[in-house]
N, C-alpha and C positions, 0 to 999 in steps of 0.2 A: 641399967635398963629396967623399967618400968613393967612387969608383966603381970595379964588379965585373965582368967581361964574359968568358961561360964560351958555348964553342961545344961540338959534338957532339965533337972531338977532347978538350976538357979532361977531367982526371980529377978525381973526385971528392974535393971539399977541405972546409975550415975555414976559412971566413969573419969574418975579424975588426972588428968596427963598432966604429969611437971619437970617431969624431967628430958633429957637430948632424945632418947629415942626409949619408943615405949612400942607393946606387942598384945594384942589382945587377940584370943582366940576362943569358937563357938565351936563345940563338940556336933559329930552328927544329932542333926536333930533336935537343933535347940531353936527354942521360937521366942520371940517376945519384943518389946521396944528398949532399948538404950539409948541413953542419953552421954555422948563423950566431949564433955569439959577441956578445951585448952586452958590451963589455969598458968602459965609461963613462957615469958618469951624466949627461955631457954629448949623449947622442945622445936626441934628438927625433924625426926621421921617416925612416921604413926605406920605399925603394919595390923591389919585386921587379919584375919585367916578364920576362914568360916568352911565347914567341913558340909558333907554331901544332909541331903532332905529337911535344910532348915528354913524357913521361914523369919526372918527378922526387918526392925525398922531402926535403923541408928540414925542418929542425928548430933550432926558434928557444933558445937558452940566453942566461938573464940570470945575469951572473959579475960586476957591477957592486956587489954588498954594501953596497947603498945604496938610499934612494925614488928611485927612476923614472917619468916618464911619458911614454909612447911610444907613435906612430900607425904602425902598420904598413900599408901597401896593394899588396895584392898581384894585378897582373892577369897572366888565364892566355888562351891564345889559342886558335883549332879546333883540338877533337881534341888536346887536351893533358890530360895526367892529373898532377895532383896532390896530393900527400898532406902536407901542412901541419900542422905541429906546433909549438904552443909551448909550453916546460917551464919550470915558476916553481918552481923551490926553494930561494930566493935569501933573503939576509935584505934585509931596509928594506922599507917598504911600497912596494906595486907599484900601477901604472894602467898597463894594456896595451890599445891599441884594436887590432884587427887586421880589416881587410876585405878580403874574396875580392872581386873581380869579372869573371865567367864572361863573356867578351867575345868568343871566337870559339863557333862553332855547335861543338855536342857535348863542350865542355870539361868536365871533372870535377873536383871540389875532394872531400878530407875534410879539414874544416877542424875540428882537433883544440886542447884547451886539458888540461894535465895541471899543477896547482898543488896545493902542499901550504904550508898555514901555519906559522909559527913563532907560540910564547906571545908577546900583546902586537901579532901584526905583522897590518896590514888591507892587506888585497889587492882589485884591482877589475878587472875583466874585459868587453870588450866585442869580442864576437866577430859578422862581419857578411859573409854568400855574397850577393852581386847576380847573380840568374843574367840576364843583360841580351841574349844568343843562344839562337836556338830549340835547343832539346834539350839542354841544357844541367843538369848534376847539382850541387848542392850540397848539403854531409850536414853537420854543425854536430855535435862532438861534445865536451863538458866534463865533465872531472872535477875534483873538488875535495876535500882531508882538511883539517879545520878543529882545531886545537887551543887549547889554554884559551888565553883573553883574547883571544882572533883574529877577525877579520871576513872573510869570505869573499864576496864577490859577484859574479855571472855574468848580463849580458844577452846573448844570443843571439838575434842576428834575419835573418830568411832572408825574401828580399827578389827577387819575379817582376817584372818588368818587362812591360810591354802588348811584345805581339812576340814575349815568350819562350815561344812553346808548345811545348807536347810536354815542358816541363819539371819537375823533382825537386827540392823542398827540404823536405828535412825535418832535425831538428834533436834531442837530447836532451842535458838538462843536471843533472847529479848531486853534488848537497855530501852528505858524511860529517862528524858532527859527531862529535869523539870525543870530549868534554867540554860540560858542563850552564853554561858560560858563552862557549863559544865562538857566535857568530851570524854569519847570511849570510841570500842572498836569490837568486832564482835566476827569472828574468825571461825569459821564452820570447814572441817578437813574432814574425808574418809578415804580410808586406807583399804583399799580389798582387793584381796589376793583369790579370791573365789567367787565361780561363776553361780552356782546355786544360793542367792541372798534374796533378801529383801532389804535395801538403804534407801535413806534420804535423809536432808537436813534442811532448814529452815532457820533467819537470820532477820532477823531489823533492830534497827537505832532511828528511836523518833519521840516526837511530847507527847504529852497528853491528849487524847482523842477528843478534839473539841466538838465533834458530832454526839456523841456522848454528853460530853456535859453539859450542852444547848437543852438534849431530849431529856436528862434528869431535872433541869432545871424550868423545864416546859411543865413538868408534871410536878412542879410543886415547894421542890427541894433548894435550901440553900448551895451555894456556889461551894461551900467548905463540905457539905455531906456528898456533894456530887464529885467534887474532886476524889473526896476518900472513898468512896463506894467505885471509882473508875480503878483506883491506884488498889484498891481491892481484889478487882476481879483482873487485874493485871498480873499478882504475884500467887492466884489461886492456884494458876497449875503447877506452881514449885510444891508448894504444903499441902498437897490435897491426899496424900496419904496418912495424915497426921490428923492424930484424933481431934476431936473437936475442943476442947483445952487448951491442948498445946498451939493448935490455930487462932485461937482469941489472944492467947498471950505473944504469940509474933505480932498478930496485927497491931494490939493496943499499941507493943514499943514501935511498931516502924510510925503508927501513927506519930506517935511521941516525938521520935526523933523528925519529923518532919516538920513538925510544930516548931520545935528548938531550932533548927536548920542546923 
């Protein structure tokens, strides 16, 4: 097993996973952004373990060019904030589980999924916040661009525990179908054992907003800038935590990969 152990002193790194199961853990109090590399199709299960009043941004990258299928579990502890991202713009077909579990009082998750298909390639997505402490926030937040012959699918499920009051899960999950053979499904569940919450969740599968593209094209703009400035502001809510860098280097390869098909 693969093990990672970052205190409030460590600087902010690039975590590289290769092997069956690997373990990474944040001392109280450690802040910063990470970056964790899947580098093998040999790895199976990812556990995160982040300890009470930390502040952190991980961001999960699959660099394996191959089918994976991969459990991630990630628990956060009081009064810890984080913001969780994973980005599939990998080729081979993917199975990513990933679960939150909000395990000390007042922990926050945005638990983020940013996937773009290739022609031919089926992707599958299960994203899961257990707020399991009182006042505890979980937010569930997926996007998806689907291209010809591609399957696309996203269950998201946000999940109260009896005990968890004063708690937040709410959830919304978005596929972009850019072609009339591409399919997906997009599965919105919540579990709640407790009366004092606040939930919801939120779900669609559909093309490109052609009301959109008429009005950027009214104002001036080629058909190729107005698709990309739509398909823009489509995957903003996944990466809007992410510094302005690492936001121009997603966009440029999805642009990329869209171009290539």
């Amino acid at each position: 097993m693969q093990e990672f152990n970052f205190s409030k002193e460590s600087q902010a790194s690039t975590i590289k996973i290769s092997e069956v199961d690997a373990k990474i853990s944040f001392v109280d109090g450690t802040q910063g952004s990470y970056n964790i590399i899947l580098e093998s199709a040999e790895v199976a299960h990812l556990s995160v373990q982040i300890g009470a009043h930390c502040d952190l941004q991980l961001q999960l990258f699959d660099q394996t060019h191959v089918a994976i299928n991969v459990d991630v579990k990630v628990t956060v502890g009081t009064m810890s904030n984080l913001n969780w991202l994973v980005v599939e713009l990998d080729q081979g077909n993917k199975k990513i589980s990933s679960e939150v579990l909000l395990n000390g009082e007042g922990a926050t998750v945005n638990s983020n999924v940013l996937a773009v298909t290739h022609v031919g390639q089926n992707q599958s997505f299960k994203t899961k916040v257990t707020n399991q402490a009182r006042h505890t926030i979980g937010h569930i937040q997926q996007r998806g661009i689907a291209q010809q012959d591609s399957v696309l699918n996203f269950d998201g499920i946000g999940n109260v525990v009896k005990g968890a009051a004063g708690s937040d899960a709410q959830q919304t999950s978005r596929l972009l179908m850019l072609d009339e053979t591409a399919t997906g499904d997009v599965n919105p569940v919540l579990l709640i054992d407790e009366e004092d919450v606040m939930a919801g969740h939120a779900a669609s599968v559909g093309q490109v907003n052609k009301d959109q593209v008429y009005y950027l094209l009214s104002r001036g703009l080629t058909l190729e800038t107005a698709q990309r400035l739509v398909t823009r502001g489509f995957i903003q809510d996944a990466i809007v935590n992410l510094n302005q860098d690492d936001q121009k280097k997603i966009y440029a390869e999805i642009e990329r990969q869209l171009q290539n098909g």
